[in-house]
C-alpha positions, 0 to 999 in steps of 0.5 A, spaced: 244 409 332 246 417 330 242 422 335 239 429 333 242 434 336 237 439 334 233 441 339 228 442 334 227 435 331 221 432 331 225 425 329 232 426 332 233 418 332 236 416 326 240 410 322 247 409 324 251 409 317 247 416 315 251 423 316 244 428 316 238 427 320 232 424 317 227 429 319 230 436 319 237 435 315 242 437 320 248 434 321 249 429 325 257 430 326 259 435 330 266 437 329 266 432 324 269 427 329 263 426 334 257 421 332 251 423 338 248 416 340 243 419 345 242 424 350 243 424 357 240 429 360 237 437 357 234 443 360 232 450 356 239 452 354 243 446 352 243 439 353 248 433 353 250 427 350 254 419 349 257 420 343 262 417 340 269 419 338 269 417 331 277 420 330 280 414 335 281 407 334 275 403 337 270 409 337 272 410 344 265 414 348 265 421 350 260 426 353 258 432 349 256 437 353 251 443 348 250 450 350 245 454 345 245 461 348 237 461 346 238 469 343 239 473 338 242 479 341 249 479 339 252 482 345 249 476 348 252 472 343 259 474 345 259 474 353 256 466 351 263 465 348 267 469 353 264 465 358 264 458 354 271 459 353 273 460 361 269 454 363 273 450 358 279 452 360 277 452 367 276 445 366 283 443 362 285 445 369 282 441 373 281 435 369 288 433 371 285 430 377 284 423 376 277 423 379 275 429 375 273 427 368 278 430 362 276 436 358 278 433 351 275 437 347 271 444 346 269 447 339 263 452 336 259 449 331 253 454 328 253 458 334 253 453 339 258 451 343 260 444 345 264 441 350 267 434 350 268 430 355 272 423 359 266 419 359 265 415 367 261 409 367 257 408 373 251 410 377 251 418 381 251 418 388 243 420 388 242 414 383 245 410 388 241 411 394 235 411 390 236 403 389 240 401 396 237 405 401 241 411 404 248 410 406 250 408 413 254 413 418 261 409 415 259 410 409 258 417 410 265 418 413 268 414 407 264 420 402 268 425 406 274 421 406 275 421 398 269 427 396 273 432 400 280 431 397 278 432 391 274 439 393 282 441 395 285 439 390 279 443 386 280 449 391 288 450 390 287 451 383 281 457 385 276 453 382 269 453 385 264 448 383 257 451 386 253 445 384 256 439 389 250 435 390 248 427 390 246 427 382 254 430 381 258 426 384 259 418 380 262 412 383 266 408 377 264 402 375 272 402 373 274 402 380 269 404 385 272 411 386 267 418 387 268 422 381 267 429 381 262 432 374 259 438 372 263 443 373 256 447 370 257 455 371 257 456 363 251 453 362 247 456 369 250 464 368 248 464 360 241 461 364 241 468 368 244 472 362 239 470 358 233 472 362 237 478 365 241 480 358 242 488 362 247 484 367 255 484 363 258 482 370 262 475 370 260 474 377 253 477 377 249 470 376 248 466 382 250 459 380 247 452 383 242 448 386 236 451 391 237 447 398 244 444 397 247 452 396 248 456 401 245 463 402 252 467 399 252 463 393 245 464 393 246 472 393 251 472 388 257 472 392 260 464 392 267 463 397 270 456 398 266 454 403 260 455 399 263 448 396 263 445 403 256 448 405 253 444 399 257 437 401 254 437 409 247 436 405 250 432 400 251 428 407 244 429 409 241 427 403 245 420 403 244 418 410 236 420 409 234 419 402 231 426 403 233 433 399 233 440 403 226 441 401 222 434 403 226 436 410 225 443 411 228 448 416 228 452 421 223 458 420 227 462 425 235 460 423 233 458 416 237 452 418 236 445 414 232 442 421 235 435 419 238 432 426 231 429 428 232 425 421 238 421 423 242 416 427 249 417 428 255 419 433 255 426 436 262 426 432 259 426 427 253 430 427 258 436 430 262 436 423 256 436 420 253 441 423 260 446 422 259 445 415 252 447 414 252 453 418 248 459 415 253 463 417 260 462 413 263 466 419 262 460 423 263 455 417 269 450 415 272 454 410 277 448 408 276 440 406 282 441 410 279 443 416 273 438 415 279 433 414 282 434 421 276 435 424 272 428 423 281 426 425 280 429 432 272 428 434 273 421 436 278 423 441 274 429 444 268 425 444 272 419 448 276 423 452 268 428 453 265 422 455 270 418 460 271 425 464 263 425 465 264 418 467 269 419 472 265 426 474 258 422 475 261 416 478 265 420 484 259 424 485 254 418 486 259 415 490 261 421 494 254 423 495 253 418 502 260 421 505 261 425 509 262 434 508 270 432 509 270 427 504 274 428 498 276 426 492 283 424 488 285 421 480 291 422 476 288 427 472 283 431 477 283 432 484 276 435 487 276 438 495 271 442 497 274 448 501 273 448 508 268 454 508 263 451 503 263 444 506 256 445 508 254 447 501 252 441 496 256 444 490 262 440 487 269 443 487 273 440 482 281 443 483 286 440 477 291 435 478 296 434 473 294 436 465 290 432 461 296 432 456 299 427 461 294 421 458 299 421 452 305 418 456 301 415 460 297 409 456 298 405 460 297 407 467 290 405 470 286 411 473 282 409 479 277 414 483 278 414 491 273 416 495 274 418 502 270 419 508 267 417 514 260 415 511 264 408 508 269 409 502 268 407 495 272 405 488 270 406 483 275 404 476 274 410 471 278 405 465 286 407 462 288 412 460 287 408 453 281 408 453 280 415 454 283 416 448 280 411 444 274 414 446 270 408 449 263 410 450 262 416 445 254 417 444 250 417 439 245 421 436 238 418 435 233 424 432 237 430 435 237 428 441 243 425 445 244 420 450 249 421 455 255 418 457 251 415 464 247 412 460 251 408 455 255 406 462 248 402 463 247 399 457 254 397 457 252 393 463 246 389 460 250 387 454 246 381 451 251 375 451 250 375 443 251 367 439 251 366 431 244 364 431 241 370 435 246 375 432 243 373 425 237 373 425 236 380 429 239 382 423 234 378 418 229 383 422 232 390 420 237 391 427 244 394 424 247 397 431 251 392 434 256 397 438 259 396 444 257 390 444 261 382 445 262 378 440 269 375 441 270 368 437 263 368 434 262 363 427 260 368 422 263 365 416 261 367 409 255 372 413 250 377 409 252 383 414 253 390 409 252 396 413 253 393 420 255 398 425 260 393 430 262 401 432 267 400 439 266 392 439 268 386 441 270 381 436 277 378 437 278 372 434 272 372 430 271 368 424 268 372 418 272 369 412 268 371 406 263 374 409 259 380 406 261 387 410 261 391 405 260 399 408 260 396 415 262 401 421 268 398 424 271 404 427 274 402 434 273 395 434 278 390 436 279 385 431 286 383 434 286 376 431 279 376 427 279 372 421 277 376 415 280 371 410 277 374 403 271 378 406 268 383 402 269 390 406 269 395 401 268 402 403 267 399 411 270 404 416 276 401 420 278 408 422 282 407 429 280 399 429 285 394 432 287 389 426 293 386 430 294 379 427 288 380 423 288 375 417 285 379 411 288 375 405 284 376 399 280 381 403 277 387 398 278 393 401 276 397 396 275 405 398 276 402 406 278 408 411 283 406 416 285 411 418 290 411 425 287 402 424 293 398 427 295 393 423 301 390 426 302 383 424 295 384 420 296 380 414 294 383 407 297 378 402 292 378 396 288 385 399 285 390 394 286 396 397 283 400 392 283 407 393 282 405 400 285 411 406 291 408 409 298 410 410 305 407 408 306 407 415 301 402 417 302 398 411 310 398 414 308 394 420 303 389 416 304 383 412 303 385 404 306 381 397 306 382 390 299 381 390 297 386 394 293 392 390 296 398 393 291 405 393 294 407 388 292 401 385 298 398 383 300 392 386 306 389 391 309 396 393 306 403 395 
């Protein structure tokens, strides 16, 4: 079939061997190589198309991007060109990232402008939420992961993108990579010209979608952190299926009011919130500084939380001692002066810097409490575990639970069996952190979007179990048998895979980041765009069969 590209055409359908419309007498090549097939999407000045490139071998599909200035007025005419022809050699210039679709070609044709296009097969981010439900917090970290270098790369070469949003970003089918579309200011400032033909300045039009775009961009004035504004909605959008609009803000801030409609770590909702600051003052300005964040968050909230405990614990056990009692760790040392003994207050003097932890892994730090009204231990875990960050809360409808409180649930993990673990499943439950699952039999169990967030699950068998997006972050798998699991886009950030047999595993799109993969075999692992380092993969078991994140096999 060839497709009108005549927005006037009554019958743009037409038989395939036919070179002029039926209906309106166009002409149904463009630039007399591109044969439209059908549309893609419109809107009142343009449109886009699947065409095929009738110039290469095997007619290869293309998408044809159509701008009609809708005006007469040939000042308008002439700024649409200038503009149309920055746009395409802003695009040759970012095209050259392998997750941005190339400009292939661009060309004017009875005074409309046409952009072509790499075509990327696959559904949109927006598409996807809508036929699986809204991402987990791992699959929100792995988005991250892989969107925010592409939005660095895009920066480095002075480009703003100022339309980031779920329905731009594609996850090819070729190889489940995000891909970054729509690079669309050409048609969005014509838009504006058009309706304003007074206004001459390149920068004069405000470019994006209301609710992902931040006030400046909004105001006319888009800076790099605009971009990063616009991906922390994206975010929320794909953790609640909700845009901006059915969320609403806060009257008095004119903040998206999005906590109350998510369940994620406090680590994550602090990074998220940076990004969707009002102000750009108080915002990211980078990919970069994100990146490093969502790095560092997990360890200040262990080392936060394991610090509260230890504070907590000696407080609760001091608290039948005596006013001579004092208190002594390896990190703080709390004694109240002698002129306040009588007060209630707590007096906390430091002992060796927090910084000592790192040469320390391995030291235990106990809590001693010393007094006449009866001395206590209490055991405040390693220093391991404080940088690990055992104990992180989580937030649950903008409310957060403190570290005291996850101590006792802690306390009352439930003794979890195949059987039990499995139906809690069938019945909606996803959240298993913290939880002992050591040696359980899961072999070739329907678990995606599990959340084993800090568990237990050494020498647990999941051989061909199904965990695609599945929050494995900080678990300790030493020894687990993943043996062609399907853990693609799973979150394995800071895990301990030590001994692991993932062989035939598909890791596709996982995040690994600072995982230890000592002795962790990957033989025959797809590892496709995965987040994971040489070094890791140095001290793990690989062989020719090995697909590397870059895609090739056997070497990196």
């Amino acid at each position: 079939m060839s497709y009108c590209v005549n927005p006037s055409c009554a019958q743009p359908k037409n038989p395939n061997n036919v070179a002029v419309c039926q209906s309106c007498g166009s002409q149904l090549r463009l630039n007399k190589r591109y044969q439209p097939l059908g549309i893609l999407g419109k809107g009142g000045f343009g449109a886009t198309f699947g065409a095929a490139d009738l110039a290469l071998p095997g007619n290869p599909i293309c998408v044809v991007k159509q701008l009609r200035p809708a005006t007469d007025d040939p000042q308008v005419y002439k700024m649409a060109k200038e503009l149309f022809e920055r746009e395409a050699q802003t695009l040759g210039k970012v095209g050259n990232h392998p997750q941005v679709p190339k400009l292939l070609d661009y060309f004017e044709q009875n005074q409309e402008f046409y952009l072509v296009q790499e075509y990327v097969k696959g559904y949109n981010l927006h598409q996807e939420v809508k036929k699986k439900g809204p991402f987990t917090e791992a699959g929100v970290k792995q988005f991250l992961t892989e969107l925010l270098p592409i939005l660095e790369y895009i920066h480095s070469q002075k480009v703003i993108h100022r339309d980031i949003k779920p329905a731009n970003v594609i996850r090819s089918q070729k190889d489940r990579k995000l891909v970054l579309i729509d690079f669309g200011a050409v048609k969005n400032q014509v838009n504006s010209m058009v309706a304003n033909n007074s206004q001459t300045a390149f920068t004069a039009f405000a470019v994006g979608t209301a609710g992902f775009a931040p006030p400046e961009q909004m105001a006319m004035r888009p800076v790099y952190a605009s971009d990063i504004y616009a991906v922390g909605v994206t975010c929320v959008y794909l953790l609640t299926a909700k845009t901006p609009k059915d969320i609403g803000c806060d009257p008095e801030t004119g903040e998206i009011a999005w906590e109350p409609y998510v369940d994620i770590s406090d680590s994550l909702a602090k990074v998220l919130k940076k990004m969707l600051e009002v102000s750009v003052k108080h915002r990211y300005k980078s990919s970069e500084q994100v990146l490093e964040a969502m790095a560092m968050a997990p360890y200040e909230q262990g080392m936060q939380d394991s610090m509260t405990t230890m504070i907590t614990g000696f407080k609760t056990s001091g608290s039948s001692s005596s006013p001579n009692s004092s208190v002594t760790t390896g990190l703080i040392s709390s004694s109240p002066p002698t002129e306040n003994m009588g007060s209630s207050n707590t007096y906390i003097s430091r002992g060796s810097p927090i910084s000592s932890v790192s040469t320390e892994l391995n030291q235990p730090i106990s809590t001693s409490v010393k007094g006449g009204g009866g001395g206590a231990a209490v055991g405040a875990g390693s220093a391991y575990n404080i940088a690990q960050g055992q104990g992180s809360s989580r937030r649950r409808g903008g409310k957060t639970a403190s570290s005291s409180d996850a101590t006792q649930a802690k306390k009352k993990k439930k003794k979890w069996r195949e059987k039990t673990l499995l139906e809690a499943y069938d019945k909606g439950r996803r959240d298993f952190t913290h939880q002992e699952l050591n040696e359980l039999n899961l072999s070739k169990a329907f678990l995606p979007g599990i959340n084993c967030y800090d568990s237990k699950l050494s020498r647990i068998n999941l051989q061909g179990a199904e965990l695609s997006r599945a929050d494995l972050g900080r678990a300790d798998l030493t020894q687990a048998v993943m043996k062609n699991a399907n853990l693609t886009e799973a979150y394995l950030g800071y895990a301990n895979l030590n001994g692991a047999d993932l062989r035939g595993a598909n890791l596709c799109g996982a995040n690994l980041t600072y995982a230890n993969l000592q002795g962790a075999n990957l033989c025959g692992v797809d590892l496709s765009s995965a987040r994971i380092t040489e070094a890791q993969l140095s001290v793990a078991k690989t062989n020719w069969r090995t697909v590397m994140p870059s895609g090739k096999r056997g070497f990196w």
